[in-house]
N, C-alpha and C positions, 0 to 999 in steps of 0.2 A: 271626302275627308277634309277637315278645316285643316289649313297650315299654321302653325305656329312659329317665330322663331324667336330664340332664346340667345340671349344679347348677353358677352358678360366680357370686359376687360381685365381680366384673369386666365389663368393656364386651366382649361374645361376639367382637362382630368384628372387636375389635383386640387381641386376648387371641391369640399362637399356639399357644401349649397346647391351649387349651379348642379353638382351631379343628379342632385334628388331631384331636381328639378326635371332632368333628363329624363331618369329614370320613370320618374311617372306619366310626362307627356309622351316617350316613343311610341308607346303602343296603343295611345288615344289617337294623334293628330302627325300629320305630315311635318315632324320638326326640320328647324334649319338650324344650326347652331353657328355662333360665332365669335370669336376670341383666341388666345392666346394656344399654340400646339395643336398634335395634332387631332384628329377627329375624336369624339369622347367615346364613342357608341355606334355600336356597329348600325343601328336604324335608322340613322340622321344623315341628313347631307350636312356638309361644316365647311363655313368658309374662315380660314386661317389667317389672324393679323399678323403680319410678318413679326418675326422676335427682333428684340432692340428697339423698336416704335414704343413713344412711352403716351401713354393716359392720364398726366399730370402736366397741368400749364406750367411752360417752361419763360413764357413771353412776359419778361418784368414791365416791357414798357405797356402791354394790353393791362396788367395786372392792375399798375402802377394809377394808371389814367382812366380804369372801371371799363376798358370796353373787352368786358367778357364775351360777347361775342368771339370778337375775334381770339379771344385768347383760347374757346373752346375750341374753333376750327381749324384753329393754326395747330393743335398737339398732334403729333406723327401719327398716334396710333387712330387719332379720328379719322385724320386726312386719308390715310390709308384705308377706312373699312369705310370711309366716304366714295371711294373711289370702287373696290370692289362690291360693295352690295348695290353700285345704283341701277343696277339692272331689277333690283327686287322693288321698289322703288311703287307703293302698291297694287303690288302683286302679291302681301301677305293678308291673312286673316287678322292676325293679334301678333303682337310682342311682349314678349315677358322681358323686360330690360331690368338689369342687377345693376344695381348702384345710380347714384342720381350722375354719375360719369357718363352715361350710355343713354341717356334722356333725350337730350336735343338729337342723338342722332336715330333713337328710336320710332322720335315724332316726322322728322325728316322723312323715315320710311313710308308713312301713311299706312300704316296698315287700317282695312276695311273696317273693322270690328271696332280697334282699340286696342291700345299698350295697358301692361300692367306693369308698374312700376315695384320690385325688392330690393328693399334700401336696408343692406348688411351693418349700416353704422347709422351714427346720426349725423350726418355728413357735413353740417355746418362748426361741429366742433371737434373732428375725426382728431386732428392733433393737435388740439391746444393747450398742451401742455410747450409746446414749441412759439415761443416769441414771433419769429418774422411770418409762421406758418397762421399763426391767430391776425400778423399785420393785412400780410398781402394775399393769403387763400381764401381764407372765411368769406370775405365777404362774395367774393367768387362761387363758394358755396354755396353762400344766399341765397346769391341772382340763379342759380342753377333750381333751387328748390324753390323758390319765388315762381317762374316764371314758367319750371315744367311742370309742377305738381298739379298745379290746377287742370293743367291740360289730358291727364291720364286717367284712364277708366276707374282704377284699383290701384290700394298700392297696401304693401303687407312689410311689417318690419319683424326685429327677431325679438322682440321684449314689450312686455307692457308700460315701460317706463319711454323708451323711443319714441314709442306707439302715442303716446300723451304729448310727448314734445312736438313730433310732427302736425300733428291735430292742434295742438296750439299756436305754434307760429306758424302755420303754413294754409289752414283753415281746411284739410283734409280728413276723410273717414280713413283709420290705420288699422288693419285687423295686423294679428299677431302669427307667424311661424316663428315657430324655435329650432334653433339648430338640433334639433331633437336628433339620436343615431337609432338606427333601425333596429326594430326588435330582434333580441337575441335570448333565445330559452337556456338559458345556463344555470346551473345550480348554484344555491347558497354554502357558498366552504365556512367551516367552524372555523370561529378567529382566535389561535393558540399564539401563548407569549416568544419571541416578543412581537407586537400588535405592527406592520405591513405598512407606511404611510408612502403615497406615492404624490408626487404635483405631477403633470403633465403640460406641455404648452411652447411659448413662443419666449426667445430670451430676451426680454426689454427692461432696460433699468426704471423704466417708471412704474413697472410693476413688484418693484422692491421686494425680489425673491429671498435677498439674504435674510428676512424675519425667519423664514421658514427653515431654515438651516438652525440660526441661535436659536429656535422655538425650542429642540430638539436634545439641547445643548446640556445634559445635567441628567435625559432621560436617557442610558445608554443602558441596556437591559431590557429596558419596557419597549420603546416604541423604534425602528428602524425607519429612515427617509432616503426615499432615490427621487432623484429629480429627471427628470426625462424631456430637454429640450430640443427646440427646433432655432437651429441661429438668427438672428437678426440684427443685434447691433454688435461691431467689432468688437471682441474682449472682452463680453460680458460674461459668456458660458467661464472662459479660463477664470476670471473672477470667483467666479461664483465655484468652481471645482478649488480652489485655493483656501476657499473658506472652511466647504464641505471638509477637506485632506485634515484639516483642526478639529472637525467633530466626531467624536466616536458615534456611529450607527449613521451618520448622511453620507449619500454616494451621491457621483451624478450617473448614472445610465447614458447610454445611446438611443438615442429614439429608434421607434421601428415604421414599420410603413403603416401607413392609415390603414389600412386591411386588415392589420393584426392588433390593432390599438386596444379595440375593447376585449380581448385575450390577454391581452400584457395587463390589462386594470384589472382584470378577474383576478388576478396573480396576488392582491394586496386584499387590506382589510377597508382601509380607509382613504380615501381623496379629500387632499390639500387645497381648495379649490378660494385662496385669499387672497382679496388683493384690494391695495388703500384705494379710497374714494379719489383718486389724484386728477380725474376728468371726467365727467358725464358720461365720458361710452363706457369708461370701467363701473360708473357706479351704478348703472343699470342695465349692465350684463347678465346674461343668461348662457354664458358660454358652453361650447362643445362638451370639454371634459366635464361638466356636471352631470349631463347625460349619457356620456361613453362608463360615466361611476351607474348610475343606475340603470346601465345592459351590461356592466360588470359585477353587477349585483355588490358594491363595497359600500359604506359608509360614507358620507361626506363631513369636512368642516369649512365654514363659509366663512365670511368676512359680514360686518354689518350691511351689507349690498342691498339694496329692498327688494330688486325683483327676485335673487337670489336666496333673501332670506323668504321672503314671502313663499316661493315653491318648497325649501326643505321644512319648515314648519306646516304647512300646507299636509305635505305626505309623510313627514315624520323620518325623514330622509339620515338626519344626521343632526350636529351642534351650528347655532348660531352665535361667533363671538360679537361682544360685546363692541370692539375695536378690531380692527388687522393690523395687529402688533404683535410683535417676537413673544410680548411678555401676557397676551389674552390668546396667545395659542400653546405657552409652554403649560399656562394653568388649565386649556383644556386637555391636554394630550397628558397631563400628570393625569388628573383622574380616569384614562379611560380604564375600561375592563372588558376583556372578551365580551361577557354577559349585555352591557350595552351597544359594542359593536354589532352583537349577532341581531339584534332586536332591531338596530340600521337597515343592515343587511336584509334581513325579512321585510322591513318598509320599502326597497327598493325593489325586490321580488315583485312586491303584490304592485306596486306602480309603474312597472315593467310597460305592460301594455299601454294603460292611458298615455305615460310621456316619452311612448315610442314615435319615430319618425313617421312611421305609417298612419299617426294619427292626425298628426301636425300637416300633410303636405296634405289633406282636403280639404283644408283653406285656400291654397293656393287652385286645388279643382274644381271647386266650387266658384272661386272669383274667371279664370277660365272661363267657364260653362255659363257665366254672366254675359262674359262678353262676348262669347262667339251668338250667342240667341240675340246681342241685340237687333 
């Protein structure tokens, strides 16, 4: 049996990418896993980076002066899985390495076959919306993606738009995985007033959730919004619940576990899924909750996003506004009506299968099965 091992500087079992990942190689190949906690999967061996080691160059003066090198080898969390995997040291078949973070130490392993590179962002402009992070990372990024990319067998991104950037600046073939969530046979619920609207997600102010609150604001009767985040930046969720307390029908929820996610979206009519053009990885996102709405069988409404809008018109999923503005989503949610919710609803049924996860990671088996025959 070929070995695989699957690289990711992330917590394995709270990572759904890395999981899918898992998921499909235990039962093909001799997986190793390795990253953050503890073991993912009871099939694998797992070599654990100690928590507290961090995967972000901390070294201003490497940053400062361009020698990325060092500033890669020098971060805790390399040094550390530098030190326990060099016994693997090729001794593997293939590496599936997530993120262009896990690259140089990928290549370092030798593996016999070849690494396959999953780049979850576009990793030279992850946060430029951040001043010193556009000064002193980027370019870091760069030379990361400059200098590993060529050197790896395959490499698969989550969007057709990434997928284009990379293949542009970097001069590589980028095939497409979506964070696509696993088929789920659930029924279409009839959408009675007033009409279910749910966001799901992570709480960041550059994703300017307050539109979706005032979107909301004048329709109290018609349409209901709970928002269901995951923390990130200090103070933002209590913001954002402080606004919601001012509007009749917006709540904030408690999020629940990833297990029960696409259960809790069944529960509504319609997915909020907007967000402004304010960075390159937002404006060609294909994110999670678009997919967890169509194995919830609900509606979506999207923001101008291309790749975004390109799949809901695609399958006839839901509305595409015009702007991601308070006031091009209060004008869509005034008009909605059961009758066109349900008509959503049924487009997300019959699309069930083709944009479920089970169809999305045979890209990733198929790039595999490339490189272990070479």
């Amino acid at each position: 049996m070929s070995s695989l091992m699957i690289l990711s500087f992330s917590t394995l079992e709270s990572d759904p990418r890395v999981q899918r990942q898992i998921a499909l190689f235990a039962e093909r190949y001799d997986v190793t896993t390795v990253g953050f906690g503890p073991r993912p999967h009871p099939g694998v061996e797992h070599v654990e980076i100690p928590q507290g080691t961090r995967a972000w160059p901390s070294s201003k003066q490497h940053l400062l002066t361009g020698r990325y090198r060092g500033a890669y080898w020098s971060m805790s969390a390399v040094a550390a899985a530098h030190e326990l995997l060099a016994e693997h040291v090729g001794t593997m078949d293939a590496v599936l390495a997530n993120d262009v973070n896990t690259l140089p130490l990928a290549l370092w392993l030798s593996p016999r076959r070849g690494v396959h590179a999953d780049l979850h962002e576009y990793a030279p402009r992850e946060k430029e919306h951040q001043l010193a992070w556009r000064t002193f990372v980027a370019p870091y990024q760069r030379w990361l993606c400059r200098t590993c990319l060529p050197e790896v067998a395959s490499v698969t991104t989550v969007s057709p738009g990434l997928a284009r950037e990379y293949a542009a600046r970097f001069g590589v073939d980028v095939e497409v995985v979506t964070n696509a969530s696993a088929h789920r046979d659930l029924p279409v619920r009839p959408t009675a007033a007033p009409i279910r609207l749910l966001h799901t997600g992570v709480a960041r102010a550059n994703r300017h959730l307050e539109a979706m609150v005032e979107a909301v604001r004048g329709l109290e009767g018609a349409v209901t919004l709970d928002i269901m985040l995951m923390p990130s930046e200090p103070g933002y969720i209590e913001h954002l619940g402080e606004l919601a307390a001012e509007v009749p029908g917006a709540a904030l929820r408690d999020p629940v576990p990833y297990a029960r996610l696409v259960d809790t979206v069944a529960e509504y009519d319609v997915s909020l899924v907007v967000f402004p053009n304010s960075t390159f990885n937002l404006e060609h996102s294909l994110p999670n909750k678009l997919y967890e709405a169509v194995q919830g069988r609900t509606g979506v409404i999207v923001g101008p996003s291309p790749d975004m809008a390109d799949l809901v018109r695609e399958h006839s999923l839901g509305a595409v506004l015009p702007a991601a503005t308070a006031e091009a989503m209060h004008t869509e949610l005034a008009a909605l009506t059961p009758e066109k919710v349900d008509a959503w609803k049924r487009a997300a049924d019959a699309s069930a299968q083709a944009l479920s996860a089970e169809r999305q990671v045979l890209t990733w088996q198929s790039a595999l099965e490339r490189i272990l025959s070479r």
